[in-house]
C-alpha angles and dihedrals in degrees: 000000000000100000117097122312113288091250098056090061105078100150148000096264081056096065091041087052093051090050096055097039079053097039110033103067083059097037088052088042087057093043087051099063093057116103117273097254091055097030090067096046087050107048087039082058096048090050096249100118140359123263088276082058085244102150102270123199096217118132105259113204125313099254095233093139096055100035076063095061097046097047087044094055093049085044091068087032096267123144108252090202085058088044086056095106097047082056092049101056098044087052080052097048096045091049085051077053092049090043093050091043096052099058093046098049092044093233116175100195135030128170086009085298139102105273115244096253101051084057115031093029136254101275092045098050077045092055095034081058090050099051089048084052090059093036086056091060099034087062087045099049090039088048102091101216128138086231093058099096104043080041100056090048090051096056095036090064090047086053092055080046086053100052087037093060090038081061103036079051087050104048091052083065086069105042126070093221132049117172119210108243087059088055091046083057095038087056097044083059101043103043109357097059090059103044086042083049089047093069105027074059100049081039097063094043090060087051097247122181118259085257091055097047093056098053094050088047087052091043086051094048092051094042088054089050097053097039086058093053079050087048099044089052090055092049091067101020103028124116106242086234087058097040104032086228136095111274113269089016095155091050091050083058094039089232111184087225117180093265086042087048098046087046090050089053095039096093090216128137086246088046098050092047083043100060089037079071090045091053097054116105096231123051120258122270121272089242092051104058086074079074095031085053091051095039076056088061111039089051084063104251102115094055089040097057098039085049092049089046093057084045101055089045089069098048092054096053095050086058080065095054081055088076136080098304089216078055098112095224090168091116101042092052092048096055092051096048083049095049093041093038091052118133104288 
């Protein structure tokens, strides 16, 4: 594997901490050709700078998508720090997805800071997506490799994934009953296309087999799935120095996230008062999502959704012992335990 030496990797931080030493001088140089209205916007979103675009020492994102990419490039003998574009392009492309997602769901905070939107205004965190979209493509396409093209195209369709579960997300704000196999979809779209994007991408760029393209794609889609039921439990049970987000931030939405959704379709006694709280027109007090968050639970959400995680887990790692098994997966399976295994 062409990463780093074996003993230099001692822990998953580690590894996230490689792929944005390796990423982030690239990924700064592309930001930096945007125009200077966007730019900003852009740069105060990523945690390099405050709103005045004064250097800020705020944490930015945790590179898993990237770190993806590149492991998923060494995993099939590729160079990662040839596959650095590709990584480039799919972190650009999931920050035009936070910006976008920020505005629709109304949040106020993201990463322990005043989201884009609630300070720059909604047009302009619209536009500042936008412009990370194009970028995206526009590393992709100037980078030169042989990959750029298959690869455009590959994150171009998760992409589509990606808006088709955002709508899919938006428009069960406005109905009374989700069923779970429609959240589970929604979800495939939203989060699981891109992660499963993330490594088909690095992949190609480390000139992986068809065969091998199509289990780290698969490794990728499961681990998105489970890393969204992961997500979802820290929406509602999450410390806000954890999450960067007030504490039951989803119930306060009333997002049918896939535990709430599991609680709403479970026809118990917990599940029908929960979605009594679900069917008011205003959301529910401050000092009432303590009893929201355990009706949650005794409907059986919050144990469905850690037990599918762990599931799902499995499955994605078994996507990994499909492959080559001189293939050195270590990394790979390492990053997904961590992200699956987080504090929830």
């Amino acid at each position: 594997m062409t990463m780093v030496a074996p003993e230099q990797i001692i822990s998953t931080d580690q590894t996230l901490a490689w792929s944005r030493e390796l990423v982030e001088p690239t990924l700064r140089t592309a930001v930096g050709t945007l125009p200077p209205s966007m730019r900003r916007i852009a740069g105060y979103h990523l945690g390099w700078w405050d709103q005045h675009g004064s250097h800020a020492s705020t944490q930015g994102g945790k590179a898993i998508r990237p770190t993806l990419v590149l492991l998923s490039a060494a995993v099939v003998g590729g160079s990662p720090r040839e596959s650095v574009p590709a990584a480039v392009a799919v972190e650009l492309v999931h920050n035009f997805s936070l910006l976008h997602d920020d505005v629709m769901d109304g949040d106020l905070t993201r990463r322990h800071r005043p989201t884009a939107w609630s300070l720059f205004g909604i047009g302009a965190a619209i536009l500042a997506g936008d412009a990370l979209l194009t970028l995206a493509l526009d590393v992709l396409a100037s980078s030169g490799h042989p990959a750029a093209g298959p690869a455009t195209r590959t994150l171009t369709e998760a992409v589509q994934d990606l808006v088709d579960g955002q709508w899919a997300d938006m428009t069960f704000e406005q109905r009374s009953t989700v069923d779970l196999a429609e959240c589970e979809n929604m979800v495939m779209g939203k989060t699981a296309a891109l992660m499963g994007g993330a490594c088909a991408v690095g992949a190609l760029f480390g000139g992986a087999t068809i065969d091998q393209i199509g289990h780290l794609r698969a490794f990728g889609e499961q681990l998105g799935l489970a890393f969204q039921h992961v997500d979802d439990l820290l929406g509602i049970w999450g410390r806000p120095n954890t999450t960067g987000k007030p504490v039951f931030s989803d119930l306060r939405n009333r997002k049918k996230s896939l535990p709430v959704v599991a609680a709403l379709t479970a026809e118990n006694l917990a599940g029908r008062e929960l979605a009594d709280v679900y069917a008011r027109t205003a959301p529910p007090p401050d000092d009432e999502l303590p009893r929201v968050a355990d009706l949650v639970e005794q409907a059986g959400g919050r144990a469905w959704s850690q037990s599918q995680a762990d599931e799902l887990l499995v499955r994605a790692i078994a996507q990994l012992n499909g492959l080559d098994p001189t293939t050195p997966v270590a990394e790979l399976t390492d990053l997904a335990r961590h992200l699956i295994h987080r504090d929830h």
